[in-house]
N, C-alpha and C positions, 0 to 999 in steps of 0.2 A: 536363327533369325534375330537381327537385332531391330530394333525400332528406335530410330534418332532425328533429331529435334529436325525441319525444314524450315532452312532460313535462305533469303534470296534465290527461292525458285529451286531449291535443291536438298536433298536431305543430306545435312553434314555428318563426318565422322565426327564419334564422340572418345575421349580417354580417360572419362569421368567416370564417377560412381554409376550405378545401371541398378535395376531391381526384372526381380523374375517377372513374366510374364506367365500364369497358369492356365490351361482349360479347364473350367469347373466343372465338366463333364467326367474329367479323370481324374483331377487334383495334379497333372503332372504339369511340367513346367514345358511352356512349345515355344520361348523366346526372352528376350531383354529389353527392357527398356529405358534408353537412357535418361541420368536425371538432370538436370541443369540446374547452376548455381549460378551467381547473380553474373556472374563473365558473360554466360552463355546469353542470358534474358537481355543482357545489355549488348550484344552484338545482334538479336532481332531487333533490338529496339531502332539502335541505328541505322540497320536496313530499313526497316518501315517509314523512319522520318523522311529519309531519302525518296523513297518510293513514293512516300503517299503526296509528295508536293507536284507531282506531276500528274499522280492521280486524281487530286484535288479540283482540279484543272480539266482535266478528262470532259467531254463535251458528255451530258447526261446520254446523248444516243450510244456514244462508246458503250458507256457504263452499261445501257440497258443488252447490248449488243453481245456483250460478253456474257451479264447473268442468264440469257435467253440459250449461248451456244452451253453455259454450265448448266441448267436446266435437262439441257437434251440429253449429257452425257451423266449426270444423274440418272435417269430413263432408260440409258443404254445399260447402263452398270449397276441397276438396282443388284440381280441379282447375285451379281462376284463384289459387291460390299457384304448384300446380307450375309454373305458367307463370312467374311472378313469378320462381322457384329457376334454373328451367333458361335462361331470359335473361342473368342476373348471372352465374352459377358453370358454366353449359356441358353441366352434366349433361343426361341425356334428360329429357324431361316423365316418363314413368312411371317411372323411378329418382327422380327428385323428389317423383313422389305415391307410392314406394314409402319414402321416409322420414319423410313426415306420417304417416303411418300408421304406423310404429315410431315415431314420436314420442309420436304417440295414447296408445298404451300406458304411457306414463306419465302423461297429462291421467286416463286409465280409473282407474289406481291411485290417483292423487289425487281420482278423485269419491266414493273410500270412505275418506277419511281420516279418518273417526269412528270404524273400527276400527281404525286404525293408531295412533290419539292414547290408546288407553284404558289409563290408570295400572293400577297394583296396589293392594289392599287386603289390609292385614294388620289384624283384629281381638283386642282384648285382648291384646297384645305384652307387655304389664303392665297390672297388676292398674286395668283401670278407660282403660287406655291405647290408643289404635288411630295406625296408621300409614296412611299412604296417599301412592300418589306421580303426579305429572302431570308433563307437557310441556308446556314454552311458547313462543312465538317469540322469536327472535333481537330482531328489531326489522328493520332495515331490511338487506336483505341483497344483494348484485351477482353477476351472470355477467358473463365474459369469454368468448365464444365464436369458431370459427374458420371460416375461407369455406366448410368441405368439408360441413357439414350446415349449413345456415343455419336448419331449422326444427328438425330432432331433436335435435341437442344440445344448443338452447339450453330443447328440452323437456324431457330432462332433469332440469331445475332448478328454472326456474319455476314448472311448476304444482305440485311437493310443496313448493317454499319459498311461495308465496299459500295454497296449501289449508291449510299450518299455521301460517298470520296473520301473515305476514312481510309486507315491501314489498318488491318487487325492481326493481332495474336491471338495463338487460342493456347490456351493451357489447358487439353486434358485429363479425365483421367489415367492416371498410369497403369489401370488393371486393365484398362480394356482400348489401346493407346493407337494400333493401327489403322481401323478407322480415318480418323485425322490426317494423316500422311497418304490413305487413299485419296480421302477430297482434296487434298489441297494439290495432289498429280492431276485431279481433273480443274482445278481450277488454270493451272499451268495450259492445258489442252484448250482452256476455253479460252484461250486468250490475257489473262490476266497478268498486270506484267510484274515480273519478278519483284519481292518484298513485300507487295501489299498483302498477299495473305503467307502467314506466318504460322506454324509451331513450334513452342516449346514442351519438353513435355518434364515432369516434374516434381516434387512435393512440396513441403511447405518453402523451403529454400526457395523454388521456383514464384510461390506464390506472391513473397513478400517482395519478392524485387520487383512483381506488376506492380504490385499496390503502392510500393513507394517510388517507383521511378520517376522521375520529374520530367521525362516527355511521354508518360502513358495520362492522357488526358481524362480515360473515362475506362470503369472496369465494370463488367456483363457480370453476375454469375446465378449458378444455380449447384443447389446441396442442403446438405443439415441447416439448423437453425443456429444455431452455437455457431457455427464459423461464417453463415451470412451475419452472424450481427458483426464478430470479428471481421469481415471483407468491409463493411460498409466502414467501421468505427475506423480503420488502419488507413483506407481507404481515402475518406471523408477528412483523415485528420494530414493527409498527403495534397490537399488539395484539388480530388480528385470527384467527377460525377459518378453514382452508384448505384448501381441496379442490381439487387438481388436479393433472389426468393430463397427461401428458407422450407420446413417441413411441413409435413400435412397429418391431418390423420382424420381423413375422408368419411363422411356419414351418409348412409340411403337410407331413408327413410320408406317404409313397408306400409301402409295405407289398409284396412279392411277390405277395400272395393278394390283393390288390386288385383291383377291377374299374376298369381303367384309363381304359376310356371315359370309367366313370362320374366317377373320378375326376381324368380329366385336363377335363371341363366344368364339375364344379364349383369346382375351382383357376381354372379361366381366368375365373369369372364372378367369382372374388373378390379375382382379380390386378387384370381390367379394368374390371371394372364402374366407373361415375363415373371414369374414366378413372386408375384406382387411386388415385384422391386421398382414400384413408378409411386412418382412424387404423387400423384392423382392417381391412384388405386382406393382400392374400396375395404377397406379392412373394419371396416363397422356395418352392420346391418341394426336396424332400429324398427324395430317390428312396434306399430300401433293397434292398440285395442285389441288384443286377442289373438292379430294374423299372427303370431308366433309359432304354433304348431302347425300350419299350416306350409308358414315358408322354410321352416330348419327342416321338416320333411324332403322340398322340393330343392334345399341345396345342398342336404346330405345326399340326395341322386345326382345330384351336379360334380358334386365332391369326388363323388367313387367313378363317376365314369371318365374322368383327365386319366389319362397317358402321360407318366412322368418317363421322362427319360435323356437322352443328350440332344441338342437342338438339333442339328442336322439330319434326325433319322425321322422319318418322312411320317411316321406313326406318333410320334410324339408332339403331344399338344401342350404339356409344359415341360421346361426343362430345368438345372441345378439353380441353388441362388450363385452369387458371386466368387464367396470363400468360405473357406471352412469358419472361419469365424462370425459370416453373416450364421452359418448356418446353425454353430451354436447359441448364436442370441436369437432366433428362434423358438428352438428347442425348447432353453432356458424359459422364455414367456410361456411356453404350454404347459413346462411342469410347475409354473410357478401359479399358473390361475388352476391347476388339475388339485394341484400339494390344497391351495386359499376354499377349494371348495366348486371348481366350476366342472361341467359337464363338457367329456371330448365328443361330440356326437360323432364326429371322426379325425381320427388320431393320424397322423403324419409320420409322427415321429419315428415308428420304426421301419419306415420303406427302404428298401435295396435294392439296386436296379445290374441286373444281372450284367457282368462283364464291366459295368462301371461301381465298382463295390468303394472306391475313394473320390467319387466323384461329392458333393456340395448340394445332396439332393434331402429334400424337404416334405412330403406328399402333403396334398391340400387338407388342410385342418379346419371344423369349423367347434367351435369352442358356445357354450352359454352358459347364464348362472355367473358372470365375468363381472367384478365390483368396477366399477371406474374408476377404483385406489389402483387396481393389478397393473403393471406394465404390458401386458397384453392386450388394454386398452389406451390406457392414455399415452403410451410409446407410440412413436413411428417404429411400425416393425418393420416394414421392408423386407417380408418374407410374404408365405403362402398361408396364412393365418386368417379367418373370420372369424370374427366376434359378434355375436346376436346378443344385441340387448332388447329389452321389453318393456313400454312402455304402455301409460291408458288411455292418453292426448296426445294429439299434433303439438297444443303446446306445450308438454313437456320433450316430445321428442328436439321440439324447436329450444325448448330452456339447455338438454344436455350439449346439443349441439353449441350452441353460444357459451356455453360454460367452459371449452375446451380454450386454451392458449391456438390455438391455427384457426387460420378461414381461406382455406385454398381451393378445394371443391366441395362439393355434396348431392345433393340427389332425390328424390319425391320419385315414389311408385306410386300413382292411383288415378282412378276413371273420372276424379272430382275437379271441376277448372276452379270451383271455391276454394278448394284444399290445396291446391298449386300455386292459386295467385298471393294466399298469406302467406307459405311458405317461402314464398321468393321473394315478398316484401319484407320478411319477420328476419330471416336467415344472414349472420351475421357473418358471409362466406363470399367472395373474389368469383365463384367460376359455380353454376350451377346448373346442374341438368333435372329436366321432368322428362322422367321415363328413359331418361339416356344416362348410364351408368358413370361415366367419366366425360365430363361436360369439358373436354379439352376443345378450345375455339380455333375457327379455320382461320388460315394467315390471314387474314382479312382482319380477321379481331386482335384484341389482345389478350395474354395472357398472364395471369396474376392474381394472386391471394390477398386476406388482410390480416390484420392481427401479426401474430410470428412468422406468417408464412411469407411475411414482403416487408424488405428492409430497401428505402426508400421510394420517390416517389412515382419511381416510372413501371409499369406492369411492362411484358415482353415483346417481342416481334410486332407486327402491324404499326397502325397508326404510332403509338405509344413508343414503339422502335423507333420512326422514324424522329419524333421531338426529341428521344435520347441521345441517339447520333450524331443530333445537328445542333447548331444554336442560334438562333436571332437575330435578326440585323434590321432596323431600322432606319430608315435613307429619305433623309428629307431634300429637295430641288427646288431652283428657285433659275430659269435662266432671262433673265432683264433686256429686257428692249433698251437700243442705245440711252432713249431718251432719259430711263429710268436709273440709269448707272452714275449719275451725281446726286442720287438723290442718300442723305446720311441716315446713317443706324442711328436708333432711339438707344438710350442707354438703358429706357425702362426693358422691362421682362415684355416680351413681344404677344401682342393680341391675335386675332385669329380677325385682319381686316382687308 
């Protein structure tokens, strides 16, 4: 199986460089994928400029007409994507069709983007005068997306940047790349006409010629923090608009009056789910005032009852991380807080999962006694790792949280609307949940961190999508009765009479 770039409605052959494609369930390798250099980037490009002056143009019902028939075949094809997701990135099948489906949610908000594009009208501003303002597209616009959602972040993007007459490329990533070549054959079905929506797939090579190309107007992304500030700064220094999030390293805070059950299964579903390889996972638990032995009891039974195993078998409720090297930096963080002094209340490290003995598998680890020097705290780990720290106050749970470099999500367990409503005021974080583990907002909303975790000024999909994709136009009228058309322009700066 090879996987190669989709440009002008077609996936082309490649004679380039190509890189493996692995299942992290085996560690073997099930295909290729090709990488593009700046030729390659620069022949979508030119398709898209082409494409999108027509698309531009496109009457908003087309628009909505097509993201409505891609919606449906989304729908149709949840589940032979999820399949497509959980082969390449390892996740379960229903965590993969549980991220089409939050993806959905933003194709849903782009099929009514005739309400989201409608200007202002000012009448008679001056005597005979009217004002009125619209949005237009960008012109031809790129995502950069990363292995741990292959369908919903790059959803995200795409369908508010096409619904308001953009062209997009998506740049992948290349470990988990088929995906992208799935949507973009449903986008083909749903009507969409050839070039507006694009793949390249690729590495840094690929990157740099989005970022510099001088008809990419505007670049999406989402990943580490080190290369959003490098996309923004490359970016930014190209002339280019620039959105993109960076890393996280996500806090719930544990409450006394909590219900600890409840809240030690929904922490464990947000530490391991997709084997905590998501920008909003939960790798910190902040236990207040005592609850500590209370809730490391009730996530050490949360801990030991996941089923690790390869995503497709129907028993398994988590599956490998990405690669062997996520899975050594893992590792690494548990012998490194175990060697400093910290307590494995359960140890990961040495799980093997019968018949997949080279697979990239990790078991769920919950770690305390952890300094906030260790990199098993203050790293993004992007693995299957909890960390319990313990605190005496809400406001120190609230000081360690604000002391971190990220403000992407976070999280409050407790029965108290006083203890919620400071914490949401106090809390120096983008995206927050009370009682809900991973405060990721419906396409309605938007999505987005502060601090490191957001490199410029626009947050993601919904509203905040639509002001990024588009830009401003301001349109002043003036049309003069006969009588009034000898009458001369004043040379001063004109009043409002």
């Amino acid at each position: 199986m090879t996987v190669s770039h989709w440009i002008d409605g077609a996936q082309v052959p490649s004679d380039g460089a190509s890189q493996p494609i692995l299942d992290p369930s085996t560690g073997q390798q099930i295909g290729e994928v090709a990488l593009a250099d700046a030729a390659v980037v620069d022949a979508a490009v030119t398709s898209a400029v082409a494409a999108q002056r027509g698309w531009g143009d496109a009457s908003l019902a087309k628009r909505m007409e097509v993201m409505y028939a891609f919606r449906q075949l989304l729908v149709d094809n949840t589940q032979e994507l999820a399949r497509i997701i959980s082969r390449e990135h390892g996740k379960t099948v229903p965590d993969a069709a549980g991220e089409i489906a939050r993806g959905r949610e933003s194709v849903e908000f782009a099929c009514g983007i005739g309400a989201h594009l409608k200007g202002d009208y000012s009448s008679n501003v001056s005597s005979g005068v009217d004002v009125h303002s619209i949005r237009q597209p960008l012109g031809v616009v790129a995502g950069i997306t990363p292995f741990n959602f292959p369908a919903m972040v790059p959803m995200w993007m795409h369908p508010i940047a096409i619904a308001t007459g953009n062209a997009f490329i998506l740049k992948p990533s290349e470990r988990d790349p088929s995906a992208s070549n799935f949507v973009a054959g449903l986008y083909k079905r749903a009507g969409l006409p050839d070039g507006v929506f694009q793949v390249v797939h690729g590495g840094k090579d690929a990157v740099d010629a989005l970022l510099t190309h001088p008809q990419v107007a505007a670049v999406s992304f989402v990943g580490s923090t080190p290369i959003a500030r490098y996309v923004q700064q490359t970016a930014i220094g190209a002339g280019k608009r620039v959105q993109a999030l960076g890393g996280a390293n996500n806090h719930a805070v544990v409450m006394p009056d909590a219900d600890m059950a409840f809240a030690a299964s929904q922490i464990a579903a947000g530490a391991f789910g997709s084997a905590g390889e998501r920008c909003m996972a939960v790798p910190v638990a902040v236990a207040v005032g005592g609850a500590g032995e209370a809730l490391i009891a009730e996530l050490r039974k949360e801990a030991e009852a996941i089923v690790v195993g390869p995503g497709d078998k129907a028993s398994t409720t988590m599956g490998p991380v990405i690669t062997a090297a996520s899975k050594q930096r893992v590792v690494d963080f548990i012998a490194e807080a175990v060697a400093g002094g910290a307590e494995a209340v359960v140890d990961g490290r040495g799980l093997v999962v019968a018949g997949h003995e080279e697979g990239f598998f990790v078991g769920p680890t919950v770690l305390r006694g952890v300094q906030t020097s260790m990199r098993a705290y203050c790293d993004e780990v992007f693995g299957p790792l909890l960390v319990v720290m313990e605190v005496d106050t809400l406001e120190d749970a609230i000081a360690l949280i604000n002391s971190g470099p990220y403000g992407n999500g976070t999280a409050i367990f407790t029965a108290s609307g006083e203890a919620a409503r400071v914490f949401t005021e106090r809390v120096e974080v983008g995206m927050i949940g009370v009682n809900v583990p991973i405060p990721v907002p419906v396409g309605y909303y938007s999505f987005g961190g502060w601090k490191n975790s957001l490199f410029g000024d626009h947050h993601a999909h919904g509203p905040e999508g639509v002001r990024f994709y588009t830009r401003a136009k301001a349109i002043t009228t003036r049309w003069p009765h006969q009588a009034q058309r000898n009458v001369s322009a004043s040379l001063n700066f004109p009043g409002h009479t």
